[in-house]
N, C-alpha and C positions, 0 to 999 in steps of 0.2 A: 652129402652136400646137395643142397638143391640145387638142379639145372636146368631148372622151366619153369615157367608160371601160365596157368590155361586161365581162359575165362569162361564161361558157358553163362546162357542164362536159360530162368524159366520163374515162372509165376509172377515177371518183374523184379526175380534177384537175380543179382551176377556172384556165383557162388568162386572162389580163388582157390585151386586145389595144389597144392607143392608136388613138384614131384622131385624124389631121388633114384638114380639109377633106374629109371623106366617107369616105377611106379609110383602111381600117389600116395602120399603115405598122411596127408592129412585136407580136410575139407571141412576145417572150424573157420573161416572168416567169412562173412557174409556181408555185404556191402551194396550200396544203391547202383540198380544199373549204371553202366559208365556213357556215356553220352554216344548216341548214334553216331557211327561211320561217317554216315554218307550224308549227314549234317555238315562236314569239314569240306570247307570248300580248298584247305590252301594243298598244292600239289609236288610232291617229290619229283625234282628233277631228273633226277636218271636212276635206273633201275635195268641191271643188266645181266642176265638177259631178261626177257618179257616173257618165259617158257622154258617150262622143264618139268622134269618132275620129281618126287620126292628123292630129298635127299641130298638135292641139285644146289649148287654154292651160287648166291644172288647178290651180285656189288651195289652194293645202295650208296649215293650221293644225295646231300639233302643241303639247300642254303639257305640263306633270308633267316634263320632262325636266332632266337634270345641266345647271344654269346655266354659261355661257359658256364653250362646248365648240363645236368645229367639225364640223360631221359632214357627212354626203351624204345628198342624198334622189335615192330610183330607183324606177324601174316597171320589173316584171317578176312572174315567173310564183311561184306561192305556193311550190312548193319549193327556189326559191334557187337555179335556173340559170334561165340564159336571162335577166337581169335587166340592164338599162341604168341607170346611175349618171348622173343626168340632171342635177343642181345641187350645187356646194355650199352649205351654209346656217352659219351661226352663230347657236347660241342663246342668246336671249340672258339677263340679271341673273334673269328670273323663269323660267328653265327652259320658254320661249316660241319656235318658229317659228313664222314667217309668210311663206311663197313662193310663188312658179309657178314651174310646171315642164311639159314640153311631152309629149304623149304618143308615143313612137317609132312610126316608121314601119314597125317590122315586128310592132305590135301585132297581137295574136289575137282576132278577132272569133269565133272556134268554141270559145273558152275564156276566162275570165276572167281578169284581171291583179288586181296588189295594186299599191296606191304603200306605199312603204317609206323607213325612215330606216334613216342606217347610222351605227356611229361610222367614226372616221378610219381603222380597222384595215378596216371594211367588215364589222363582226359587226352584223347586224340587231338591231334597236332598239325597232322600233314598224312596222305596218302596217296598212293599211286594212280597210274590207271591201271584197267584190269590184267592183273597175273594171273596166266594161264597154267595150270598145274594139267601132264598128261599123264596119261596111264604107261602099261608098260610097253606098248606098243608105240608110244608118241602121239595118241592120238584123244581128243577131246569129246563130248558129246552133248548139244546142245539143242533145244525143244525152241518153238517159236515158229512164226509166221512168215511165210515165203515173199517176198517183194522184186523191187528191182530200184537197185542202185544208180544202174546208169544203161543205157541203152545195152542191150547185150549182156548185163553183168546182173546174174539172180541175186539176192541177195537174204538172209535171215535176220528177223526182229525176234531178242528173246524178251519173258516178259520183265526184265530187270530190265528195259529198255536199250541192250546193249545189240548193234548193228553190224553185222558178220557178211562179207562180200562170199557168195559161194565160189569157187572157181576149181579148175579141173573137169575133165572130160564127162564123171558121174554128177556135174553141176550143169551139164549142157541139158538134161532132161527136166529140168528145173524150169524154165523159161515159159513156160506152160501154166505151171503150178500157182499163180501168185493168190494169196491169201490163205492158202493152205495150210496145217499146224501138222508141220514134220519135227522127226527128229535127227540130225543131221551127227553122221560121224565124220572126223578127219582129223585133216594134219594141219596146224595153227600155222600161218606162212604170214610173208609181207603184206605190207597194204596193199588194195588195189580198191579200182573202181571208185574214187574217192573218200572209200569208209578207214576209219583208223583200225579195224580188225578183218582177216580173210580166215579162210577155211578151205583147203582142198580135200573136196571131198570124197569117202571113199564109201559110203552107204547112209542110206535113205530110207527111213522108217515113216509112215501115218503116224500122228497122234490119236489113240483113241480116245 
């Protein structure tokens, strides 16, 4: 029985590989790339938690959507490869999803995921904000350019444009730094400093 659907692309095809029981057991359908990610503006309401890591059970809420329609929900990366088709869902009379769904095991802890709805054709729908997938230590790792958020508060720009407040005592050496291209380790925490993403940090690397 198949229990997954991958998408990958390359050369401009997005190639569909089935899998059963772990492995792919076939990779004959070939189809026109699926429409960028990060072309969808419309946004999944809740997603919980925001972090974890493989393997981790993720409650997805989703409204506003065309009443009782089948679709798919998947995690994967914001521009639309590399994405795993993890549930199907039915929404229901009131344009309503409510699931779980499981984070894959070859989530990216050095870059952020999105959870996504699809319709049945698999055209993106709706997507989150950034899902944080950690290693096994809980901890993330992230390349970009040093700033400052708010007086006191370092901050990291990566080049997917996404805005990380540093904080923690190994972010106090930071304040110095600004325009720098480090690469920053930690532990994904609450907001702060006005940015919608933090990071307490626990090492600091140059970008060569």
């Amino acid at each position: 029985m198949t229990t997954r659907e991958l998408w990958r692309c390359g050369a401009g095809l997005a190639v569909a590989a089935l899998v059963s029981g772990g492995a792919e057991v076939a990779q004959a359908q070939v189809m026109a790339t699926p429409p960028a990610i990060g072309e969808v503006t419309r946004r999944i309401q809740s997603v919980s938690p925001m972090v974890g890591p493989a393997g981790a059970e993720v409650r997805v809420r989703v409204e506003g959507l065309r009443p009782n329609r089948r679709v798919h929900i998947g995690i994967g990366e914001l521009q639309g490869c590399g994405y795993e088709v993890c549930e199907p869902a039915q929404v229901g009379p009131r344009g309503t999803i409510e699931t779980t769904v499981v984070v894959p095991d070859w989530g990216h802890y050095d870059h952020y995921e999105v959870v996504m709805v699809l319709d049945e054709e698999f055209v993106p729908l709706a997507v989150s904000d950034p899902f944080h997938v950690v290693d096994e230590n809980g901890f993330i790792s992230r390349e970009g350019t040093v700033g400052m958020a708010w007086p006191g508060c370092p901050s990291l720009v990566t080049e997917d444009g996404v805005a990380y407040a540093l904080l923690g005592e190994h972010a106090l050496s930071l304040m110095a730094s600004q325009g720098e291209e480090l690469r920053i380790e930690g532990r994904p925490t609450d907001p702060a400093c006005t940015l919608q993403n933090a990071i307490e940090v626990v090492g600091v690397e140059l970008v060569p």
